[in-house]
C-alpha positions as CSV (number, residue, x, y, z in Angstrom):
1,X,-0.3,3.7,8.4
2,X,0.5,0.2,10.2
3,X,-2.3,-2.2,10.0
4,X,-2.7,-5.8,10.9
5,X,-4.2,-7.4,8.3
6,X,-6.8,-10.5,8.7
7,X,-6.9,-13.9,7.4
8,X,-10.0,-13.7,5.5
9,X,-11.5,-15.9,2.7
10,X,-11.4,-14.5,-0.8
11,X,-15.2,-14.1,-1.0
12,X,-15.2,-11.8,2.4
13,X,-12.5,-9.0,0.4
14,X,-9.2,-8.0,2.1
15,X,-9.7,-6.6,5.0
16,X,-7.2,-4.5,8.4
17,X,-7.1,-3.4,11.1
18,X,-5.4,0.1,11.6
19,X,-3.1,0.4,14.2
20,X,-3.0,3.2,16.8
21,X,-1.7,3.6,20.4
22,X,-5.5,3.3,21.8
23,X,-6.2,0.0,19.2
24,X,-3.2,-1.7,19.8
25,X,-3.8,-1.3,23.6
26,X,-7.4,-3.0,22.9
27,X,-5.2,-5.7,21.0
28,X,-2.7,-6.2,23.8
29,X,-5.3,-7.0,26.6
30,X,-7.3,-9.5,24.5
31,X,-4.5,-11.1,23.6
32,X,-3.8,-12.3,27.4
33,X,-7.1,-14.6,27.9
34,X,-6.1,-16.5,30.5
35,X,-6.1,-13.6,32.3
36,X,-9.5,-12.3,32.1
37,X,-12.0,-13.3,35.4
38,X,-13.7,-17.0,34.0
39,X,-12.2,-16.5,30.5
40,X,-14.5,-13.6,29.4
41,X,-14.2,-10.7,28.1
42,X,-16.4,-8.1,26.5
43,X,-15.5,-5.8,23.7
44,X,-17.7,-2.1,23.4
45,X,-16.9,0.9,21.6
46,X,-19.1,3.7,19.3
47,X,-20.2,3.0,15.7
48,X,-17.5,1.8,13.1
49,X,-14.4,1.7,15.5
50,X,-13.5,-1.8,14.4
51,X,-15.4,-4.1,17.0
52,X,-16.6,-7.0,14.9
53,X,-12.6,-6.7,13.3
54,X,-11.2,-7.1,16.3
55,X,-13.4,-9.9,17.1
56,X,-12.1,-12.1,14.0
57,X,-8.6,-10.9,14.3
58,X,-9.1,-12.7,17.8
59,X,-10.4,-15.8,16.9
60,X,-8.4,-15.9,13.7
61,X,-5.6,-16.2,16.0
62,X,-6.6,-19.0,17.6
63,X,-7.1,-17.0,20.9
64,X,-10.8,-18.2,21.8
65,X,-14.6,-17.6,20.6
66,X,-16.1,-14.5,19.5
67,X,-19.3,-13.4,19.5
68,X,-20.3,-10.3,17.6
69,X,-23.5,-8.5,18.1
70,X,-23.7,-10.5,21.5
71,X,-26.0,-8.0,23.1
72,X,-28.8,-8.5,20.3
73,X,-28.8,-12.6,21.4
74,X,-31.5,-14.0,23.4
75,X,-30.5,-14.2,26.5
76,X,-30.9,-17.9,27.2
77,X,-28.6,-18.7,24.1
78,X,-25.8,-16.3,25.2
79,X,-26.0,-17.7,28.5
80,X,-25.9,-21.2,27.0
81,X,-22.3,-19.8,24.9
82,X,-21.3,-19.3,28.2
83,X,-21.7,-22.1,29.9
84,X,-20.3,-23.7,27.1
85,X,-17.2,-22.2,26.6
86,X,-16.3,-22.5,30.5
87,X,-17.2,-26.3,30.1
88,X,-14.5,-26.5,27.5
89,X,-12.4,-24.2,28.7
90,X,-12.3,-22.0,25.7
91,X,-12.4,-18.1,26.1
92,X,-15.0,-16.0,25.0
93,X,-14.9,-12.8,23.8
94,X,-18.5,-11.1,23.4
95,X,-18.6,-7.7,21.5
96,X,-21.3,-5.4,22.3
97,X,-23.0,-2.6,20.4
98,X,-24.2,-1.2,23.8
99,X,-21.4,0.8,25.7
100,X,-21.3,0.2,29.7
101,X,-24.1,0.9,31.8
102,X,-26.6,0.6,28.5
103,X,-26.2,-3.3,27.7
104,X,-29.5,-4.2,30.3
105,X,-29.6,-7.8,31.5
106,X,-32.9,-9.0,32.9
107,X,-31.6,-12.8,33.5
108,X,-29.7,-12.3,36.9
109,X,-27.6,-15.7,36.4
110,X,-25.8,-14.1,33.1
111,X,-26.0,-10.8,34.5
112,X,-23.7,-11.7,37.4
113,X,-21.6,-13.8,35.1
114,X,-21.0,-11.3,32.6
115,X,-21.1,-8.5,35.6
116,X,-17.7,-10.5,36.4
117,X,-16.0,-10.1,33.0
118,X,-13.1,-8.2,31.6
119,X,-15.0,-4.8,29.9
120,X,-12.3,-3.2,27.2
121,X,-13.9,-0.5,25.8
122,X,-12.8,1.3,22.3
123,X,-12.4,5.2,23.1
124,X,-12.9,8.0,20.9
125,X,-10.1,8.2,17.9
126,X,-6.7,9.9,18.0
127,X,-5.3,12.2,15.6
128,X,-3.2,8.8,14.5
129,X,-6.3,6.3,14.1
130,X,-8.1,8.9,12.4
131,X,-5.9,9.9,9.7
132,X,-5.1,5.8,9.3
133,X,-9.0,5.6,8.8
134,X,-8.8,8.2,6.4
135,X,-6.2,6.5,4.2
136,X,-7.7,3.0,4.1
137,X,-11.2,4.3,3.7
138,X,-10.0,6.8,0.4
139,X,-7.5,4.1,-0.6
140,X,-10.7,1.4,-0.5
141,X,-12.5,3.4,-3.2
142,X,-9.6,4.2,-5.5
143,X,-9.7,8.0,-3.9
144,X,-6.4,9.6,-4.6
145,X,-5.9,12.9,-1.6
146,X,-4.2,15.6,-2.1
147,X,-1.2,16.3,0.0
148,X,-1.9,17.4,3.5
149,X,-5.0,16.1,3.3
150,X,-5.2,14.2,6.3
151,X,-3.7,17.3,8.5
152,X,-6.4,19.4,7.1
153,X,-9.1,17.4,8.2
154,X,-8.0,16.3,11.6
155,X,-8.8,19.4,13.4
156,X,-12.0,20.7,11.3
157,X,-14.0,17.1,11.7
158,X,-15.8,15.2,14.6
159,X,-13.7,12.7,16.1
160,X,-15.4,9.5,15.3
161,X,-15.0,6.8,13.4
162,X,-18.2,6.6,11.5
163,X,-17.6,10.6,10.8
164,X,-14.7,9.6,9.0
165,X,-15.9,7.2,7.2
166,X,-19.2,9.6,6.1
167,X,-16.2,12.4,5.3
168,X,-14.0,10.2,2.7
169,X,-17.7,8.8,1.2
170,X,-18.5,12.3,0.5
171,X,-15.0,13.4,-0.5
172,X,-15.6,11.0,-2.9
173,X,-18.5,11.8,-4.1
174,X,-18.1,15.1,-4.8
175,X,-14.7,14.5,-6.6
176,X,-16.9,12.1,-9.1
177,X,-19.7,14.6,-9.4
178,X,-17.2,17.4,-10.9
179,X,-15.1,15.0,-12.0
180,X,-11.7,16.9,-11.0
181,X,-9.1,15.8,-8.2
182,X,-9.1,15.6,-4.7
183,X,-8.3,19.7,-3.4
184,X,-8.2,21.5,0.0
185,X,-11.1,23.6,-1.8
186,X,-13.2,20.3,-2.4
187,X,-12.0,18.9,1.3
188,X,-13.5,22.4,2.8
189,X,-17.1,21.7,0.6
190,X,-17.2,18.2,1.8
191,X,-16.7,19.3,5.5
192,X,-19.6,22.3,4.8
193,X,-21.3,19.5,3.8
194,X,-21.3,17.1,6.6
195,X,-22.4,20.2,8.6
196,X,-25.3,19.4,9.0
197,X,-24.8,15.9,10.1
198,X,-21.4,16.3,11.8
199,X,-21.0,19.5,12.9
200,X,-17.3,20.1,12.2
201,X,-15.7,21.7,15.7
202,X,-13.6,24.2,13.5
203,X,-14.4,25.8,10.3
């Protein structure tokens, strides 16, 4: 699993990103600001697929500014951030929980303006993000997998990234309920499980 791991204080806990072909993509386009139209860029993508990581990988590295959760600002400040950073010359990079087409601007100066920016959206997982996810979630909680784990689960789970997180939490739990290792008979009960919330594709 190749990860890139992030400057963080002590207080905030180690923390990575996992690396895949679709991620580092991501990685490689915000890494080019002075690229983007006006020096803006906005980051989307589902539930749990690493935005607000990203966002302080970027700024970690010096890049520009980041603003997470930038479609929950008032308007009148975000278009204020912008202003600002073009005034200095700094880049911005806004992350959105809204994908395209569902972040709804009613002031028409920032709507045009951010109308204007780079979009790079986060797709849906690969088989090699997911199974990354999988490891750094299990190995986060001390969670030992049995071998073939990860190729088991690939192709009975949904392929998002909160599903996998949900999927190792109950794995997890249900290893510390019976108090017995990790098995592909325990991996099959936690994906009954998530049934009902997931809906695994293949059973």
């Amino acid at each position: 699993m190749r990860q890139i791991p992030l400057p963080l204080s002590a207080t905030q806990g180690a923390e990575s990103i996992v690396l895949s072909a679709g991620i580092q993509h991501v990685l490689d386009r915000l890494a080019k600001p002075g690229d983007w139209p006006f020096r803006t860029a906005i980051l989307a993508g589902p539930p749990r697929s690493g935005k607000s990581l990203i966002a302080r990988w970027f700024a970690a590295s010096g890049l520009g500014e980041a603003v997470d959760d930038a479609d929950r600002l008032p308007e009148d400040e975000l278009f204020h951030r912008w202003n600002r950073a073009q005034a200095n010359g700094t880049p911005l990079l806004l992350v959105s929980s809204a994908l395209p087409g569902e972040w709804k601007i009613a002031l028409p100066d920032l709507a045009s303006r951010l109308g204007a920016a780079l979009l790079v959206e986060i797709g849906p997982p690969e088989d090699e993000l997911l199974a990354g996810l999988i490891e750094q979630h299990a190995a986060r909680r001390g969670l030992a997998l049995c071998d073939g784990a990860a190729a088991y689960l690939l192709p009975r789970m949904v392929r998002a990234h909160a599903a996998a997180e949900a999927l190792v939490e109950t794995i997890d739990r249900l290893s510390l309920e019976r108090k017995a290792p990790v098995t592909i008979s325990l991996l099959r009960e936690a994906l009954g499980e998530q049934g009902g919330q997931w809906q695994p594709r293949l059973l």
